[in-house]
C-alpha positions in Angstrom: 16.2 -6.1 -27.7 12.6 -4.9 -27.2 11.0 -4.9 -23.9 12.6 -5.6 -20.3 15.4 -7.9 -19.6 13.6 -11.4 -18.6 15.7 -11.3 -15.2 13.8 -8.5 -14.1 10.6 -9.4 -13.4 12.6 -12.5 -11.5 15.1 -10.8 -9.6 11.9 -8.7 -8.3 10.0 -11.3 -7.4 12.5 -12.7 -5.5 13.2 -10.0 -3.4 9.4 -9.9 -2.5 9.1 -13.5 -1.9 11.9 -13.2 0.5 12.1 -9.8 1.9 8.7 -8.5 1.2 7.1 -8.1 5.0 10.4 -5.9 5.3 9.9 -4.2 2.7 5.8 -3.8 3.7 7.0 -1.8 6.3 9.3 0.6 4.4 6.1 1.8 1.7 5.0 4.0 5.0 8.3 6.3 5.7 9.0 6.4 1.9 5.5 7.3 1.0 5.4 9.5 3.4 8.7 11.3 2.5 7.5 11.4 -1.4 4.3 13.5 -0.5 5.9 15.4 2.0 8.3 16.3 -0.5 5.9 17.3 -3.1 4.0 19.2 -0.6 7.5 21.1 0.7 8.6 21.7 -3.5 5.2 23.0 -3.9 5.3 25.2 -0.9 8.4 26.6 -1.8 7.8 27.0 -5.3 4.8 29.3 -4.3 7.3 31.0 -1.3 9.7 31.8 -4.3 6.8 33.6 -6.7 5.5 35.8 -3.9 8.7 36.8 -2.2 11.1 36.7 -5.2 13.8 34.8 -3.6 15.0 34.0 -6.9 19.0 33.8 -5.4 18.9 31.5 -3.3 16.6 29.4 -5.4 17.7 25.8 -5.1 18.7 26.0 -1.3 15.2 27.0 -0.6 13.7 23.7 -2.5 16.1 21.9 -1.6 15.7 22.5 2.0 11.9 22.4 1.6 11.5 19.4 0.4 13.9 17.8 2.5 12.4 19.2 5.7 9.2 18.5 4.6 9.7 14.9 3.3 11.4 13.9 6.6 8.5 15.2 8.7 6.0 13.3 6.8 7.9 10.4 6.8 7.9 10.2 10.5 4.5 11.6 10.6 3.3 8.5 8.3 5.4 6.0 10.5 3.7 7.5 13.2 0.1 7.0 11.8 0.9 4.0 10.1 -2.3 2.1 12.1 -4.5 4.5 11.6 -3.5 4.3 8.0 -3.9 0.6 8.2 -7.5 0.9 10.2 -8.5 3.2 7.2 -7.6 1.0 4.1 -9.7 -1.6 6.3 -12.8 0.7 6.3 -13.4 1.0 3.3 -12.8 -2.5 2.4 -15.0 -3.3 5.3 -18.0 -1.0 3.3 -17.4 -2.2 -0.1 -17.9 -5.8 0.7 -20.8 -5.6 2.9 -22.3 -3.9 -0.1 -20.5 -5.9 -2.5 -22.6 -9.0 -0.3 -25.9 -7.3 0.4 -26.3 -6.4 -3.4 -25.0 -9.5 -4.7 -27.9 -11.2 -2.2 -30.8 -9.0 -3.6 -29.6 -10.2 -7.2 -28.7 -6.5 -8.4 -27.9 -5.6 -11.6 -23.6 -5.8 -11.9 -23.8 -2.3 -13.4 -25.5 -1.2 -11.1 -23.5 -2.7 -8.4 -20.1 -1.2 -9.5 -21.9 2.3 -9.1 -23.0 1.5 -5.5 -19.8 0.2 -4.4 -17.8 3.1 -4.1 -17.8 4.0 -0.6 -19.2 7.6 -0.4 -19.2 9.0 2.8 -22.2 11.1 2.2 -24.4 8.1 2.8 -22.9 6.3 5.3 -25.8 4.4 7.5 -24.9 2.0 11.0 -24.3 -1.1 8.2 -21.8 0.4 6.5 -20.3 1.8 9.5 -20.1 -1.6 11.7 -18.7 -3.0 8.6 -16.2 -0.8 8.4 -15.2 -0.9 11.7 -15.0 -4.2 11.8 -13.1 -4.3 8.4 -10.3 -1.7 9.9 -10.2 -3.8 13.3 -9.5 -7.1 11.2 -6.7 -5.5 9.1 -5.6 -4.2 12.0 -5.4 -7.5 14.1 -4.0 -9.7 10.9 -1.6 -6.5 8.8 1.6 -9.1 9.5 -0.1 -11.9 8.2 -1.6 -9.4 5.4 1.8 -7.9 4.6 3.2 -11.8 3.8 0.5 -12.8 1.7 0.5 -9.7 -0.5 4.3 -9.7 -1.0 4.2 -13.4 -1.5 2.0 -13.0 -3.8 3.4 -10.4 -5.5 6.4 -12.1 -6.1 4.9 -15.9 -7.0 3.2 -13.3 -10.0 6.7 -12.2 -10.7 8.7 -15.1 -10.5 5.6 -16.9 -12.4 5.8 -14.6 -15.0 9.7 -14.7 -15.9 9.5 -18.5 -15.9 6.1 -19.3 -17.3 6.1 -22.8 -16.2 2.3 -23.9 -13.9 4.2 -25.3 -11.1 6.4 -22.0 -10.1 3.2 -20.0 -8.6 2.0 -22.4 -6.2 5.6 -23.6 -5.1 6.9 -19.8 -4.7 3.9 -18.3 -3.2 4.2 -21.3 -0.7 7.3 -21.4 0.1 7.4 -17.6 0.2 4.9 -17.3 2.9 6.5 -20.1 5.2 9.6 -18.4 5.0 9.0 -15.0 5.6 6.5 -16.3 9.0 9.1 -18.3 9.8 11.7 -15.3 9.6 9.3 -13.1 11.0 9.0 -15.6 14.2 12.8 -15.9 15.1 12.8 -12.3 14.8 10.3 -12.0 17.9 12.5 -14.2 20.0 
């Protein structure tokens, strides 16, 4: 058989419909622990050509990335709202310019070219908008975190079944049931 099993793409969007604000929370520490863990191999890989620890080889990158994938990991947990207020920002800038240009009747080419969010030419606009883009994704990431994995998974599960009524009945039910799983948690 050519291509992926057709119970993949379900059994994936099953997990994120039901587990996915759990799982939201787990791309921080394992993101974290994959850079720092490239950074560490890297690291040690260099430490290997200049000292010529060529003996003890994999202990060093082993222990390097290790040590340096935990400590990012917990690093990225640590600053995982800042992260958060970041991601925000720049969504913030790109769609006040996305609405400012669109309002002047721009050119779409030359909107795509103006929406990257440069920092050299940041002006008090772009930086309230920001600001107030990081603060919302701040204030709403739980409510962010359900409706991206719920929709994630409706995609998935719409995907392996084809049928029009399996998107809007999984993406609703999705988001009902993780808030509702999310509020007896609190209690």
């Amino acid at each position: 058989m050519g291509g992926a099993e057709p119970w993949l793409p379900a059994l994936a969007g099953l997990i994120l419909a039901l587990f996915g604000r759990r799982l939201y929370h787990l791309v921080f520490p394992l993101g974290g622990f994959l850079v720092g863990a490239t950074i560490g191999l890297w690291l040690a890989l260099v430490a290997l050509d200049l000292f010529g620890l060529e003996a003890y080889r994999g202990a060093i990158l082993a222990g390097a990335g290790l040590a340096f994938g935990l400590a990012s990991a917990i690093l990225f947990r640590w600053l995982r709202r800042v992260l958060v207020f970041l991601g925000g920002f720049v969504v913030g800038i790109v769609l006040r310019r996305a609405i400012t240009h669109g309002a002047q009747m721009v050119p779409v080419r030359e909107v795509a070219l103006s929406l990257s969010p440069s920092f050299a030419d940041l002006g008090l606009p772009d930086l309230l908008a920001g600001a107030a883009g990081g603060g919302f994704f701040l204030l709403f990431e739980g409510l962010f975190a359900i409706v991206l994995t719920a929709l994630l998974g409706a995609l998935l599960l719409t995907a392996a079944f084809g049928a029009r009524w399996v998107f809007p009945v999984s993406f609703g039910s999705s988001v009902l049931l993780q808030w509702a799983l999310g509020r007896r948690r609190r209690r």
